[in-house]
N, C-alpha and C positions, 0 to 999 in steps of 0.2 A: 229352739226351732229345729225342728228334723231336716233333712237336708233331701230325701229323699220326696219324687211325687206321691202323687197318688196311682199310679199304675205300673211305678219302678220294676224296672225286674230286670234280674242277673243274667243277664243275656248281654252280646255285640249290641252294639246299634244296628251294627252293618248287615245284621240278619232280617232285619225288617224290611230290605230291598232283595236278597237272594241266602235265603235257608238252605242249613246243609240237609244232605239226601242222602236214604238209603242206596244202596249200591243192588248188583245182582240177585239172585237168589242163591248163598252158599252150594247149593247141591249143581248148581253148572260149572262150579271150578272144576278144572283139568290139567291134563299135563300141559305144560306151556313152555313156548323156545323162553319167552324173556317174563322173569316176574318182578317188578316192582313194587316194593315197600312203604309205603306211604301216600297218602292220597293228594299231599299239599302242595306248592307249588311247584317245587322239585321234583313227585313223582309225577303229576301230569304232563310238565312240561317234555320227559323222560318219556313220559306215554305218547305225547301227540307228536314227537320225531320217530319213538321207534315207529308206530303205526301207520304213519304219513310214510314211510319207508316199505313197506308192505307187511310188517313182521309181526308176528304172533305175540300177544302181548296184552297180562292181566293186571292190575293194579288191587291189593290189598289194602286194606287201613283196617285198624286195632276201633276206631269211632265212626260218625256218620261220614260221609263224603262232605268234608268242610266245617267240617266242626271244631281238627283243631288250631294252631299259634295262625294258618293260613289266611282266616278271615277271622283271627283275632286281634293284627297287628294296630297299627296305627295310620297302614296306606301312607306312608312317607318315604319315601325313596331320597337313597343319599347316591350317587354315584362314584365316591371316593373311596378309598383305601383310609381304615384308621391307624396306621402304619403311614407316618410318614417314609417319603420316599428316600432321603436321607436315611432314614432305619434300617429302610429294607435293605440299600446296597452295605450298608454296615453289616447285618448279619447274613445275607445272603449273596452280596455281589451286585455290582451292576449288571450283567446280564440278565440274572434273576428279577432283578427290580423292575428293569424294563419290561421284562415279560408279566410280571405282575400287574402293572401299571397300563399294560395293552390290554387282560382281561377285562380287568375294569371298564375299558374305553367299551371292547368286546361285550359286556353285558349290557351295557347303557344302548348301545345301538338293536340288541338283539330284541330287547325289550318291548321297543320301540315298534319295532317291526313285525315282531310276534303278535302286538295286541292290534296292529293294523293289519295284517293279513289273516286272523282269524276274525274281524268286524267284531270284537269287543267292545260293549256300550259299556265302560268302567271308569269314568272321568278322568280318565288319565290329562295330566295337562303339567308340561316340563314346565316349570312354575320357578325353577331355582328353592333354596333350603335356606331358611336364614339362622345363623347362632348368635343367640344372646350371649354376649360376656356375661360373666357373675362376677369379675372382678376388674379393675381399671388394668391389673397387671396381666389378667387373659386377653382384654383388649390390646395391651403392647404385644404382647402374643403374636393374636392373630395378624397384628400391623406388620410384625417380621416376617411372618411366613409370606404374607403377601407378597413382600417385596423379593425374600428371595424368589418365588415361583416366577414374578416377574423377570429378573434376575438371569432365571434360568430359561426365559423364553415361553412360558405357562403363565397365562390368563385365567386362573381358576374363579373369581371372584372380583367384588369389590366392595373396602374398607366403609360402613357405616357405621360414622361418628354419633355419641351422645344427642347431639344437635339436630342429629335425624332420624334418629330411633323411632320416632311416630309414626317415620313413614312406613314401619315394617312391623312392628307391634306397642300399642299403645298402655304403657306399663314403663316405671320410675323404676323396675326390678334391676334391671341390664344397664351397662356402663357400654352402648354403643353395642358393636356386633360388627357379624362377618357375613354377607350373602353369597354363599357360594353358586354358582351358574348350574351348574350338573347338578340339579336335583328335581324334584318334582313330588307329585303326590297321585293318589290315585283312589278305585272305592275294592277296596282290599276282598268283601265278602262278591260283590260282580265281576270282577276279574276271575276267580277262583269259578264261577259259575260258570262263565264262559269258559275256560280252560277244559274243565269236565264237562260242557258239550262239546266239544270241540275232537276232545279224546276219545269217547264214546262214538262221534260221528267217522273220525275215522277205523273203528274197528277196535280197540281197546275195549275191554270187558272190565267193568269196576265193582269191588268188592266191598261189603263195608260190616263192620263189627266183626271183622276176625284175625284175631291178633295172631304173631305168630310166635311159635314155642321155640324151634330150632332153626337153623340153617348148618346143615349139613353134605359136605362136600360128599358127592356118589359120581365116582368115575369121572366123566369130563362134564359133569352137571352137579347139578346140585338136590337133593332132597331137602322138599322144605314142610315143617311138621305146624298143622293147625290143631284149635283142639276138634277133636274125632276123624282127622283126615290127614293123608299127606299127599302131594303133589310133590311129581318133578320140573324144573327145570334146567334150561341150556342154561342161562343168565341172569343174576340178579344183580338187582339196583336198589340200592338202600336208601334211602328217602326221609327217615323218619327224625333224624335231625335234634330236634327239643325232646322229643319224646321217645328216643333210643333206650331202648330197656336192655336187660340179660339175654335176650336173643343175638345180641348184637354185640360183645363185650368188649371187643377192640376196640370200636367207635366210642361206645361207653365211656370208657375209660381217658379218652381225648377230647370228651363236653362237660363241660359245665354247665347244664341246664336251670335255670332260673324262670322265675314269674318277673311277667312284667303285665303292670295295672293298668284298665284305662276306663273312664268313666265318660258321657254323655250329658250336655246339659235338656234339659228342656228347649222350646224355642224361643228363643228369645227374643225380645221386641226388635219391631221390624230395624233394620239398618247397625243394630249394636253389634254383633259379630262383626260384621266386614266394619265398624269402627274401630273393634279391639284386634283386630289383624287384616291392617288395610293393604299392606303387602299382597295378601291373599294366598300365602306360600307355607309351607310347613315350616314351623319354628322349633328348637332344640336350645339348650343352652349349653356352657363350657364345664358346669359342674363336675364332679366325679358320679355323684347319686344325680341327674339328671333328672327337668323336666322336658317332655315333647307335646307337642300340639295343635289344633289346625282348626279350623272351623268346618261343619259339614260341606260335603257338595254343593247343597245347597244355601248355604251363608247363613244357615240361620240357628247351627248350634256351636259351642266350644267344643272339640273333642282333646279328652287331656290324659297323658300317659306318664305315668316313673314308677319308680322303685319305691312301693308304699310299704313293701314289707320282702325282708328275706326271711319269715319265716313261717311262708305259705298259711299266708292268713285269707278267709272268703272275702268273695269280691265285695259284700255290704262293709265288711271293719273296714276293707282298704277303702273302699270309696269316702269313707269318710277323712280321710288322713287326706286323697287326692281333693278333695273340696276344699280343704285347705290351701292345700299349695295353689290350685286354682286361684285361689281368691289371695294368694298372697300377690302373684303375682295383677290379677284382675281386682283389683279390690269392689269396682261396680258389679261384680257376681256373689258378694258375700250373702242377695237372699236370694239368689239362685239356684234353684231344685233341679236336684238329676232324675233322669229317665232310665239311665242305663248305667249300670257296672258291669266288669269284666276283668278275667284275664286270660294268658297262656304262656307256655313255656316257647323259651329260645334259648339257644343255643351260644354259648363263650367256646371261645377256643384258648391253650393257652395263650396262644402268641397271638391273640386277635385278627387272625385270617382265616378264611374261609376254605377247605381243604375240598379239594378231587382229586380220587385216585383210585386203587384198586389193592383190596387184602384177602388174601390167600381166593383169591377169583371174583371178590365180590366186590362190584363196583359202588362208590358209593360219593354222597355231595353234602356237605353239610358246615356249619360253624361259621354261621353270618353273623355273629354277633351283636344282633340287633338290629341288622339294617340288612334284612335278606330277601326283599321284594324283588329286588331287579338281582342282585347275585345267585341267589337259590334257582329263581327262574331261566336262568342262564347254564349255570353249572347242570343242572337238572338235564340240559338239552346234548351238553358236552357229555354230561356221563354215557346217554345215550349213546351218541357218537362215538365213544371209545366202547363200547360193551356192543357193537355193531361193526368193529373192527377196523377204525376211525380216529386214530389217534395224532395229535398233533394240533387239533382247535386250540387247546389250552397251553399258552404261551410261559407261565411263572407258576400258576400257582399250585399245578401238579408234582413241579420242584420243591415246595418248602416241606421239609420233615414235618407231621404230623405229631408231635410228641405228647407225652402226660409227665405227671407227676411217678416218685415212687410210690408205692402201696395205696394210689388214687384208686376206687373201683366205681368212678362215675354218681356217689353221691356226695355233694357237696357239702360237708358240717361247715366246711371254713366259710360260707358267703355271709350268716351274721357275723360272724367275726370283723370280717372284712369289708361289707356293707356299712356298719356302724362306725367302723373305721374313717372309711372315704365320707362318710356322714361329717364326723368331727373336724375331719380336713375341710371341707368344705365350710363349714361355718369359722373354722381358724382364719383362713384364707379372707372371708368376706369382712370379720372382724381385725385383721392387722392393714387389710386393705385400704380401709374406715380412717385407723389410727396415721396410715401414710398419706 
């Protein structure tokens, strides 16, 4: 049985409610005080502070406006740090931690407020995040974090046991779970739509299909090289995150960009989504190679995302591998037909934090690791703010050193290595689990 409809196609889902868009006509770019790099959610958000500010200010993208990881994600929002806090004062100090741990707070609120004083229709709805255990021993896990967070005065969540797992995803996969309070979901491709009108209405001029070759420092600005043109700028903002190329070789050199898959059921008969996730809240599990997932806006599809391949395989192979997991987990969708495949790249850091700062002048926001809806869109706003001569929004995480590897140059051979790796851990794990 094919897995696939009759009108499948490799596309978002989320495009079917707000398609990416051409940008300006190349021949009105100019010299500009501030140029931003990236169309996604970190350069808009970067666009609609500087401009809302009264400041001269273009936004480039290499593809369409919204074409890419932006309104490719999964609309899941985590509002934590995957660094425990404990971590972070280990390798960075408690002051740094704190300050880390205030950003966080600081993007969860920003977010918030952003989508409600630009009147964005993008479902956003703080819904809380839930994680499946994959093992009884990630459930004692999560049972200890709990208590110390308690412990320490922090309410992050609350412990569901095996016993009431249905009420949050209905599925024999999970050994209980964790609902974390800070999280929420959103409709990743109308957020992004709103944003770009949003930046546009204030005066931002957006560019699209033109990638850039250099960035070259000229006096107290910068010359920056397209193909057949070059523009100056005061100010650049680097934005491009997953999709950092050779123009950018610093940042390169400190991402790990990866695909991450996600596929679209059909609709399904009426009431079975909000049965298979009566919670109503974006689900993730404990694994290392993870599944994510949620049902549409409107209850009436599975939307399901992981790691189906690290070796950039098209969205039809992976869909088929993610049909699986799907239904490993669902098994009532095993004749379940897709509408939609997809993927886009994100961005690892190594230390799994999201870095702002600024190199050799060039301000730049990037390394959400997966969960960069509300951090990207935040940082985005900060960078601003410091490239506007505004420093001090950002409390820790302009502290943590940025580092790479030796002789890294930003492409990754190791992720099948490594991917296949956390693979085999992960099924050791659920099989000695079994055996205890």
């Amino acid at each position: 049985m094919t897995v696939f409809s009759d009108g499948f196609v490799e596309t978002p889902y989320w495009w079917e409610a707000a398609a990416p868009e051409e940008g300006r006509p190349h021949s009105e770019l100019r010299d500009v005080d501030f140029l931003v790099i990236g169309a996604g959610l970190t350069g808009l958000n970067a666009a609609i502070t500087l401009a809302g500010a009264g400041c001269d200010v273009a936004v480039v993208d290499a593809r369409l406006i919204g074409e890419a990881a932006s309104t490719r994600n999964g609309g899941q929002i985590r509002a934590e740090s995957k660094v425990a806090t404990s971590e972070l004062s280990r390798r960075f100090g408690e002051d740094v931690a704190r300050g880390v741990l205030a950003d966080f707070t600081a993007g969860r609120t920003f977010l918030a407020e952003r989508i409600a004083a630009l009147g964005i229709d993008c479902d956003y709805q703080w819904t809380g995040f839930f994680f499946g255990a994959h093992t009884r021993r990630d459930h004692l896990a999560q049972q200890l974090r709990h208590e110390k967070a308690k412990a320490a005065g922090r309410v992050i969540g609350a412990v569901v046991p095996p016993s009431e797992l249905a009420s949050e995803v209905k599925t024999s996969l999970y050994h209980g779970g964790y609902l974390y309070f800070d999280g929420g979901q959103l409709h990743p491709a109308r957020y992004h739509a709103g944003l770009r009108r949003a930046a546009v209405s204030a005066g931002a001029k957006l560019f699209s299909r033109l990638p850039v070759q250099a960035i070259i420092r000229d006096g107290a600005g910068f010359l920056v090289r397209f193909p057949g043109a070059d523009i100056r700028a005061r100010q650049v903002i680097l934005a491009t995150n997953g999709y950092t190329d050779q123009a950018a070789t610093w940042i390169r050199r400190r991402l790990i960009p990866a695909r991450s898959y996600m596929i679209a059921t059909e609709p399904l008969a009426p009431g079975l989504a909000e049965a298979l996730i009566p919670g109503g809240r974006p689900v993730a599990d404990t694994k290392r190679i993870l599944y994510y997932f949620r049902t549409s806006p409107d209850r009436q599809r599975i939307l399901f995302g992981g790691r189906a391949s690290f070796s950039d395989d098209g969205a039809r192979t992976a869909a088929m591998r993610l049909h699986g997991f799907m239904t490993n987990v669902f098994p009532e969708l095993a004749k379940t037909k897709l509408s939609h495949a997809w993927y886009g790249n994100f961005a690892l850091a190594f230390d799994w934090l999201p870095h702002v700062g600024v190199h050799e002048g060039v301000h730049y926001a990037c390394g959400c690791n997966g969960s960069g809806v509300m951090m990207l869109s935040y940082l985005g706003h900060a960078a601003a703010l410091r490239a506007m001569g505004q420093p001090g929004v950002i409390k820790g995480l302009d502290r943590v050193p940025f580092r790479t590897l030796p002789t890294y140059d930003g492409r990754p051979w190791f992720l099948p290595v490594v991917g296949n790796a956390y693979k085999i851990r992960d099924g050791w794990n659920r099989l000695t689990d079994r055996a205890a």
